[in-house]
C-alpha positions in Angstrom: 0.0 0.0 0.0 1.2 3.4 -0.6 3.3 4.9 1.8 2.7 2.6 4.2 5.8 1.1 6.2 6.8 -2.4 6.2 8.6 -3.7 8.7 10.2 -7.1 7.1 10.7 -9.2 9.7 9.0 -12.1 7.5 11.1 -14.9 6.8 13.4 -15.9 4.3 13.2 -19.2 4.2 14.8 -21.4 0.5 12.2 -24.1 1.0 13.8 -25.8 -2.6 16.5 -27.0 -0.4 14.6 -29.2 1.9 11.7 -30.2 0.0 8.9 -30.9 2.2 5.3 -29.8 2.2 4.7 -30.0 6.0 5.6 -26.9 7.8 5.9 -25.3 11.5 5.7 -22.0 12.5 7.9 -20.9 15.4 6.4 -17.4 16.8 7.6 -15.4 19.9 9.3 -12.6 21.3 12.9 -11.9 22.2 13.5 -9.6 25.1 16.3 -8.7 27.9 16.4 -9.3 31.4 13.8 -6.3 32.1 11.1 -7.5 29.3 12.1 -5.2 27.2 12.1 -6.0 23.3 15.1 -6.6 21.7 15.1 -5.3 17.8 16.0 -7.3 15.2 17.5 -10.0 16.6 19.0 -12.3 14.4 17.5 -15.9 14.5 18.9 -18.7 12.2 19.8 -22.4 11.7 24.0 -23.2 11.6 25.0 -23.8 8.1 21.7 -23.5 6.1 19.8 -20.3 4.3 17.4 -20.6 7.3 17.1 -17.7 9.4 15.0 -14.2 10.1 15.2 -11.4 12.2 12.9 -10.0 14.9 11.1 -6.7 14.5 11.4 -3.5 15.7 9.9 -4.7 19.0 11.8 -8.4 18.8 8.4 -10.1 17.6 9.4 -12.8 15.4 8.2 -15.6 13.4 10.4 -18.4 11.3 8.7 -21.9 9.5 10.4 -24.9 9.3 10.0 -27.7 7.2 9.6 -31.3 9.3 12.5 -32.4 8.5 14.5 -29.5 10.7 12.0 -29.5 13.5 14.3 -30.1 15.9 17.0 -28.3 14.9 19.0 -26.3 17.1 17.9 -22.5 16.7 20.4 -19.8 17.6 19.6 -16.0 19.0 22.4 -13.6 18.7 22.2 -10.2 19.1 24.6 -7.4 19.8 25.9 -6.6 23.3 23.9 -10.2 24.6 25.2 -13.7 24.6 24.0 -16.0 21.8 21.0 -18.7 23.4 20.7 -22.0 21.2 17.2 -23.4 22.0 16.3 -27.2 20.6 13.7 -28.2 20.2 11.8 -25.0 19.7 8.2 -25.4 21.2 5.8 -24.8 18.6 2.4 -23.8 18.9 2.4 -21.2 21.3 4.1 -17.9 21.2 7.1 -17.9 23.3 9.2 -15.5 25.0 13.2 -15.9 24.9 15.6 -14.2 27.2 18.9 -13.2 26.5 21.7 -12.1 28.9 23.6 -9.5 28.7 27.3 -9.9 27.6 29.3 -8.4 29.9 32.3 -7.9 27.4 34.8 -5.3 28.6 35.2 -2.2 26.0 38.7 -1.1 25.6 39.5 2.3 27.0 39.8 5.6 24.8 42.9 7.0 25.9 42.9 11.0 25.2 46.8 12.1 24.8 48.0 15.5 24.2 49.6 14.0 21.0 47.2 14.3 17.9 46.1 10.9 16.2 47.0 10.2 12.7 43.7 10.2 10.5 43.6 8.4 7.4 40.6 6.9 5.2 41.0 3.2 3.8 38.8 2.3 0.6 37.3 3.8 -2.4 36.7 6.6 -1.9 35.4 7.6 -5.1 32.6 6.2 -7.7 34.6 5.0 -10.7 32.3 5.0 -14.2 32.7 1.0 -14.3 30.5 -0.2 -11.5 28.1 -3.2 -10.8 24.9 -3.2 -8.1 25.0 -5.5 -5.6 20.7 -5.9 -4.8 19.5 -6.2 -1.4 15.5 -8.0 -1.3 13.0 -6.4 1.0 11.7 -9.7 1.8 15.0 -11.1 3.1 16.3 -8.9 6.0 18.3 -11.5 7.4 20.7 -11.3 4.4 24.2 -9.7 5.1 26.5 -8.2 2.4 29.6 -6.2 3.1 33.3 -5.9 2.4 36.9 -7.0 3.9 39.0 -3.7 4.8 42.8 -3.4 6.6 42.8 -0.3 8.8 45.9 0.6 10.7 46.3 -1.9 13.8 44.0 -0.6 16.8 42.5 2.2 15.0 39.9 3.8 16.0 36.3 3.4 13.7 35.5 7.1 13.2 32.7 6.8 10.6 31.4 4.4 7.7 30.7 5.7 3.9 29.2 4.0 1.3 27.6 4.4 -1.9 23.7 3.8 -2.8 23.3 3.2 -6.4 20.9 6.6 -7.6 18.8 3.7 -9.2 17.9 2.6 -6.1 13.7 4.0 -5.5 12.4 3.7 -1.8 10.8 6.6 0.5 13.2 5.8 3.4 15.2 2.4 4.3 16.5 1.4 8.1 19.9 0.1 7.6 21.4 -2.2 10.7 25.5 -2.0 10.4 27.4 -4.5 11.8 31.3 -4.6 12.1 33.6 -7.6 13.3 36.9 -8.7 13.4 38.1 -10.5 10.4 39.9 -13.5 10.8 41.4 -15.8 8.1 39.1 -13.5 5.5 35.7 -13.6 7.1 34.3 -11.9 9.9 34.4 -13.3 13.2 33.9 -11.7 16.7 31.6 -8.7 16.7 33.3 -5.7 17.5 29.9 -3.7 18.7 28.1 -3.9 22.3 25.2 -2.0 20.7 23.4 -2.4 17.4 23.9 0.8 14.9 21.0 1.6 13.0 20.8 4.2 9.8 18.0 5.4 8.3 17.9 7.4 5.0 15.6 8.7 1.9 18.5 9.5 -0.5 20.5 7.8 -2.7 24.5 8.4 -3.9 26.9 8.6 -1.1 25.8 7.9 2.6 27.6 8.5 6.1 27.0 6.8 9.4 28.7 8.4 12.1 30.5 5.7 14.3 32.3 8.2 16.7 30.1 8.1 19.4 30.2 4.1 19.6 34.0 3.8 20.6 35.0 1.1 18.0 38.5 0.0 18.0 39.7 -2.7 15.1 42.2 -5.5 16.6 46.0 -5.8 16.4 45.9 -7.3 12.9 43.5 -4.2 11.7 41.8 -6.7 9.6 38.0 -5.5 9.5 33.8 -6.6 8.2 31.5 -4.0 7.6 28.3 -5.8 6.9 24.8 -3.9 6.1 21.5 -5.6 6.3 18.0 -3.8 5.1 15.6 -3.8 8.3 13.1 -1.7 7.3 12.0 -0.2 4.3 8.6 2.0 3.5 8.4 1.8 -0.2 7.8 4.7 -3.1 4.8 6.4 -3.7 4.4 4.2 -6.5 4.7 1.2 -4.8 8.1 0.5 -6.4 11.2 -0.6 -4.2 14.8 -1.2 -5.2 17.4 -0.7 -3.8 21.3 -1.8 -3.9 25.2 -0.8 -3.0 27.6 0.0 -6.1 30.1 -2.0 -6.1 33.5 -2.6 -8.7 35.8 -5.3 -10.4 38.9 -6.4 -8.3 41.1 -9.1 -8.1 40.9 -9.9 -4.4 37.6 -11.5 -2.9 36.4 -8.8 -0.6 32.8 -8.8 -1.3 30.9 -10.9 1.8 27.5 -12.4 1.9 26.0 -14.8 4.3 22.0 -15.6 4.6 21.4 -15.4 7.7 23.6 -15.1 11.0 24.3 -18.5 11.3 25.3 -19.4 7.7 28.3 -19.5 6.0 29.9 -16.6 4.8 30.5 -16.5 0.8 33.5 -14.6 -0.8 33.3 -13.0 -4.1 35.6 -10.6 -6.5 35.2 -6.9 -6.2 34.9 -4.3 -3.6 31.9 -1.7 -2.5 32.5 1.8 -3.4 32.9 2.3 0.4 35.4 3.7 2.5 36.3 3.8 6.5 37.6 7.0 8.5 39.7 5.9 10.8 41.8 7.8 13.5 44.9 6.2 15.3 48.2 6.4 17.4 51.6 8.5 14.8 53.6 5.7 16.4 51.2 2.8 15.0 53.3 1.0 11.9 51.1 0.6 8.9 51.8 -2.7 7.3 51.7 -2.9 3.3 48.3 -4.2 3.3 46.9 -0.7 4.8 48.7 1.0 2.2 47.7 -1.2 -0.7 43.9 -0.3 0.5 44.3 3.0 -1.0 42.8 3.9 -4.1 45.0 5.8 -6.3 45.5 9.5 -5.6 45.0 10.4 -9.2 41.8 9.1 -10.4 41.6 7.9 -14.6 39.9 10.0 -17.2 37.0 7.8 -16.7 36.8 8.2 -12.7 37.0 12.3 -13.5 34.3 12.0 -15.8 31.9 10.2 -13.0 32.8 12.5 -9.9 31.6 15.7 -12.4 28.3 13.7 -13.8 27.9 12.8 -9.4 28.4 16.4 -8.6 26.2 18.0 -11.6 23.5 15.4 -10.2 23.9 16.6 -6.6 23.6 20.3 -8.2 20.7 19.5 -9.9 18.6 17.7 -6.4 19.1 21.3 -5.1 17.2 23.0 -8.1 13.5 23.1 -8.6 12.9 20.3 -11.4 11.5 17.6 -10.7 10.0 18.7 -7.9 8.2 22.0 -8.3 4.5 22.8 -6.9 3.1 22.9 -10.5 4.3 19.8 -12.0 1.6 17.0 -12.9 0.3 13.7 -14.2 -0.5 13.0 -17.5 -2.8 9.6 -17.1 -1.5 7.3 -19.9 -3.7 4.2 -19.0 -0.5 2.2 -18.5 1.5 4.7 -17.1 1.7 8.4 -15.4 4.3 10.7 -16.8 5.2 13.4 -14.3 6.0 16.7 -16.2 6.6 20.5 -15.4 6.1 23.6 -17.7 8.3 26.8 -18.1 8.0 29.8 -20.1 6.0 30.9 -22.9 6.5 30.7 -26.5 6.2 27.9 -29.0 6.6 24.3 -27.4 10.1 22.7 -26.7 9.9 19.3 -25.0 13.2 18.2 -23.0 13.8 14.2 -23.0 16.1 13.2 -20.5 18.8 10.0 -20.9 18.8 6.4 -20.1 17.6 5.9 -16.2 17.8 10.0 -15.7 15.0 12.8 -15.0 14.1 15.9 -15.9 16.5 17.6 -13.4 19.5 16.9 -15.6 18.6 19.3 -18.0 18.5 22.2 -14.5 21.3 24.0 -16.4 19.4 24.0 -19.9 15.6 24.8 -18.6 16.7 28.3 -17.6 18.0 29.3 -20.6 15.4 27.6 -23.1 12.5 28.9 -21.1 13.4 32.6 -21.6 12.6 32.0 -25.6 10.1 28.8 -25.1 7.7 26.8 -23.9 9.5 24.3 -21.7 7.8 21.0 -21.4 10.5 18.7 -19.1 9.0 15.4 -18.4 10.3 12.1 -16.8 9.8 8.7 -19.2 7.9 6.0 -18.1 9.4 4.2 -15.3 11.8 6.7 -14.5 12.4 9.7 -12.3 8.4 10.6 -10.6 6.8 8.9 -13.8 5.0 5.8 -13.2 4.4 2.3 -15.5 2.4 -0.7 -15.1 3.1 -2.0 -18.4 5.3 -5.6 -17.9 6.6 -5.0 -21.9 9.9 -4.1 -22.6 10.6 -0.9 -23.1 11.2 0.5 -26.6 11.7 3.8 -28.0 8.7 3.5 -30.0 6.5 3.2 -26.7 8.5 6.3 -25.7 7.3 8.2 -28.6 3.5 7.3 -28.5 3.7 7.9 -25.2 4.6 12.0 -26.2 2.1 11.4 -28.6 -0.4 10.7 -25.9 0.8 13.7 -23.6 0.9 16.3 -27.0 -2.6 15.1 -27.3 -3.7 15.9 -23.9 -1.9 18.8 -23.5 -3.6 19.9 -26.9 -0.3 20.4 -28.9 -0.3 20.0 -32.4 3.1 20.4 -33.1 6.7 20.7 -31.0 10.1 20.8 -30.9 12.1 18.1 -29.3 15.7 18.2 -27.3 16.8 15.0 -26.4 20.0 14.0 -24.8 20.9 10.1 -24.9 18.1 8.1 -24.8 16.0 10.9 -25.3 17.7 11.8 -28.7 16.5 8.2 -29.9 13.5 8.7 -28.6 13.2 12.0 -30.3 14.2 10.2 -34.0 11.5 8.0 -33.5 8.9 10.6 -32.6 10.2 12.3 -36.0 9.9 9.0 -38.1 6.5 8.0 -37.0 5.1 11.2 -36.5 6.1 13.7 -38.8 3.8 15.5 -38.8 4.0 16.9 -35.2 7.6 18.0 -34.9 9.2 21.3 -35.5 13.1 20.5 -35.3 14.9 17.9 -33.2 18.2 18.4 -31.3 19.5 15.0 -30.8 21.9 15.4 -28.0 24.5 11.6 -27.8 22.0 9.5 -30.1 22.7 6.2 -31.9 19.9 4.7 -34.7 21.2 1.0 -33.5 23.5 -0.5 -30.3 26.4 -0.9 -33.1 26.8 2.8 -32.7 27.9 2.6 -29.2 31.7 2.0 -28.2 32.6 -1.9 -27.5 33.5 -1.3 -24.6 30.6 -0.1 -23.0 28.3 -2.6 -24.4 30.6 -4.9 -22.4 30.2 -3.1 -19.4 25.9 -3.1 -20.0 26.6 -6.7 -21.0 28.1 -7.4 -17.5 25.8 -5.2 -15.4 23.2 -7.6 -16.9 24.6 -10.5 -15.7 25.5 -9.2 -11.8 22.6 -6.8 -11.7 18.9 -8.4 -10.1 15.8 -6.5 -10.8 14.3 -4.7 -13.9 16.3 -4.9 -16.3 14.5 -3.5 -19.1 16.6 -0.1 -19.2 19.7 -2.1 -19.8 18.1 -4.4 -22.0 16.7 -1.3 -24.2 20.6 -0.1 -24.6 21.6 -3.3 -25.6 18.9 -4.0 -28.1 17.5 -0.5 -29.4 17.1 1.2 -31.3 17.1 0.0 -34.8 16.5 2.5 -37.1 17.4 1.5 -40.5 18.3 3.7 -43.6 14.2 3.6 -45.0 13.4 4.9 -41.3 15.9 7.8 -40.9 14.8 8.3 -44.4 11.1 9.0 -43.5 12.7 12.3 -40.8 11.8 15.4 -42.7 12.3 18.0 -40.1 15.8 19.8 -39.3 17.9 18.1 -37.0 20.5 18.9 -35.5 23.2 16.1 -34.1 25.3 17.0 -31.3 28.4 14.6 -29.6 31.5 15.0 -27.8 34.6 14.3 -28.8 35.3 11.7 -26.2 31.2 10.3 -26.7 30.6 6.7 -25.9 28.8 7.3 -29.2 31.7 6.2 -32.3 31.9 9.5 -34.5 32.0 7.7 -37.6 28.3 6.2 -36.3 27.0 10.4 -36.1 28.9 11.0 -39.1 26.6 8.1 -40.7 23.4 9.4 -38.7 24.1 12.7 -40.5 24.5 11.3 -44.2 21.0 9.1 -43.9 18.7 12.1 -42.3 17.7 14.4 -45.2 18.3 17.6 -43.3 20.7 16.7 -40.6 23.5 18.6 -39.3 26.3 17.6 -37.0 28.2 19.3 -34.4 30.9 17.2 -32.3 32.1 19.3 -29.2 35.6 19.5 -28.5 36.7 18.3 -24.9 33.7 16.8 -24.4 32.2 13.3 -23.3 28.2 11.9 -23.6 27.6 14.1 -20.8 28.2 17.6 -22.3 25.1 19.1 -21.4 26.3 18.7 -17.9 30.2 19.5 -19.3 29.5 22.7 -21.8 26.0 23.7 -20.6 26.6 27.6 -22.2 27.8 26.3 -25.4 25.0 23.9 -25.9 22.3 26.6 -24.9 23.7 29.1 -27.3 23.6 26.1 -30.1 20.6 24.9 -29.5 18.7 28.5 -29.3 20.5 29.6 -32.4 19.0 26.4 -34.1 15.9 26.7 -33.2 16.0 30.1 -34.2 16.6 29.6 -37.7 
């Protein structure tokens, strides 16, 4: 239901493992010493996927097929001593107790000598990333990462990146850090449970200064995350997942549930540790090897400035203004906002984007014309119950649709990526109601894209759970043929940059096939030029349109 919170506490149970069709539901409460509820306690079976975690108020419930009915269930919990209990009663609600643990916390020494300070992992977003997807169904899960801090450092906070993708209202996030030992984590390094909520994507902090964590003598450290909570999107949609990237060691960790077996795979999150400790501490080569590189690639460059143009743009008014609206498509809602006066100028944004990445364009182009920014189906505040694929054609009727309602006969399009193709369609299959099209980073077919990034989309698609359909629409569309591009009477005008993921010699073609096409490539410039040369393209475009 919309808006309404979920607390997923409900099991996660892989019943194709033990394949029996008689079950047994264990229900109770776990709670301290004084009756007070402990949250999400972790409840699970040693060595199988079989586990939960109690709620907010420790309320719990976990089935069992037959044939583990008498299994040994463990409680764990931070700052409490583990309780095994077999067999669980069943058919009752019961109540389980756990002790406190009475584990001494080392002492913070304050000297008049300043600590070092020094901040181990990635510390940046490179472009060639993978998701790692957590289910809202399965809270038990754990996934984290393998870092070597400086022996006996102190924890002073935890970053890590949520990929923008990711659509919730607000998640709780339960952190949980241990000593590594022989490359998985072992002993808990916590006496209480940390717990981070947040309604934003991109980079995210939790502040661990107040908790007093210390890593061992061999500085070898697991920060694990597992989603508690979640209240999903006003459209009902949910995902959400940690960017991650390619390495050679194994430092990616994921277990089911508390008592499983910790699994090891290649890469790294795009997470980082602050860490304070004493100048007379030796760092070992493994600290320093850590490190990312000081000088990030070309590549990296390009992703911290697309990152920081998206931050820039949250902070504008698009894509969230008082006056934006739905347009009812049956199928779909597309959210859209209006600026200026004039004739009609509709912005379509790129692949998985919004309306807010054109915030340095709308200014400009509204002063002349009638802005209409909208999102695309399924992305940014648009909606879409459609299970098809997406296709640029869909895209197109589905301006069609909005023109119509909006009682436009004719407009002119700016599209940048996805929203250029999407613009060439609109122009093929309705000619009729298009003034000129900018087509900002478009391709006619996938063959127009560099190799290389169709082998990153091709990998994404194998690590990435979820939707796929965006990926799947780069990888597939469009395919405009010769006969099509052909059919394009109005002016258009092709932009790239010099360093485009688009192959110039694929624009060059684009240009040679549309009857009244002109192409600009800007220098010093990648796919993300409107972002990059934002002046430059304004001045283009209005000049153009001018004509």
């Amino acid at each position: 239901m919309n808006g309404m919170k979920n607390s997923i506490f409900l099991l996660f149970l892989s019943l194709w493992y033990y394949p029996s069709f008689a079950q047994t539901n264990l229900t109770g409460r776990v709670v301290n010493q004084a009756g007070e509820g402990i949250p999400y306690c972790a409840i699970g079976i040693r060595r199988t996927s079989i586990g939960t975690l109690a709620d907010e108020q420790g309320h719990f419930k976990l089935t069992l097929a037959d044939s583990l009915r008498n299994a040994e269930v463990i409680f764990s919990a931070v700052g409490y001593h583990d309780k095994a209990i077999a067999p669980f009663p069943a058919g009752r609600e019961s109540v389980v107790v756990l002790e406190p643990n009475a584990r001494v916390l080392q002492t913070l020494v304050v000297s008049a000598q300043k600590n070092k300070a020094k901040v181990v992992g990635e510390k940046s977003r490179p472009m060639l990333t993978f998701s790692r997807m957590f289910d809202q169904h399965a809270p038990a899960v754990e996934q984290g990462m393998l870092l070597t801090v400086p022996p006996e450092a102190w924890l002073n906070a935890f970053n890590f990146y949520i990929m923008p993708s990711s659509k919730y209202a607000e998640i709780t996030l339960k952190l949980n850090i241990y000593e590594a030992s022989n490359g998985t984590p072992s002993q808990s390094l916590q006496q209480t449970p940390i717990l981070y909520k947040t309604t934003t994507t991109g980079w995210q902090t939790i502040d661990l200064s107040s908790y007093q964590l210390r890593a061992t003598r061999t500085g070898k450290v697991a920060f694990t995350l597992q989603l508690v909570q979640y209240t999903a999107s006003a459209q009902d949609n949910f995902i959400f997942g940690l960017s991650a990237k390619k390495s050679l060691a194994n430092q990616l960790l994921f277990r089911y549930q508390s008592q499983g077996n910790w699994e090891k795979h290649a890469g790294t999150f795009i997470a980082h540790v602050a860490v304070s400790y004493a100048k007379h501490t030796t760092e070992t080569p493994a600290d320093r090897s850590a490190e990312p590189s000081e000088e990030p690639d070309a590549m990296t460059r390009t992703m911290l400035q697309v990152y920081q143009h998206h931050e820039a743009a949250k902070k504008t008014r698009y894509g969230q203004d008082s006056s934006g609206t739905y347009a009812d498509l049956g199928d779909a809602k597309l959210y859209y906002e209006i600026y200026g006066q004039g004739e009609p100028l509709v912005l379509l944004h790129g692949n998985n984007g919004s309306m807010a990445d054109f915030y340095q364009q709308i200014p400009a182009l509204s002063k002349q014309y009638r802005v209409i920014a909208l999102d695309t189906r399924g992305q940014g505040k648009s909606t879409n119950r459609s299970p098809a694929d997406y296709t640029y054609d869909t895209f197109a009727s589905d301006l069609c649709k909005l023109m119509a309602q909006l009682n436009l006969p004719k407009v002119h399009i700016l599209g940048w990526s996805d929203g250029g193709n999407t613009g060439l369609s609109f122009a093929r299959s309705y000619p009729e109601k298009v003034g000129k099209v900018i087509a900002i980073g478009a391709n006619v077919s996938p063959d127009g894209i560099k190799e290389e990034v169709l082998t990153m989309f091709k990998n994404q698609l194998k690590q990435d759970s979820g939707d796929h359909r965006l990926l799947r629409l780069m990888l597939t569309q469009p395919q405009l043929t010769a006969a099509d591009l052909q059919k394009i009477t109005s002016p258009v005008l092709l932009i790239a940059g010099q360093n485009d993921v688009i192959l110039e010699s694929h624009s060059q073609l684009m240009q040679k096939l549309i009857n009244n096409a002109r192409l600009e490539i800007f220098p010093d410039a990648t796919h993300y030029l409107p972002f990059e040369q934002a002046p430059k393209l304004n001045q283009l475009v209005l000049s153009f349109l001018g004509e």
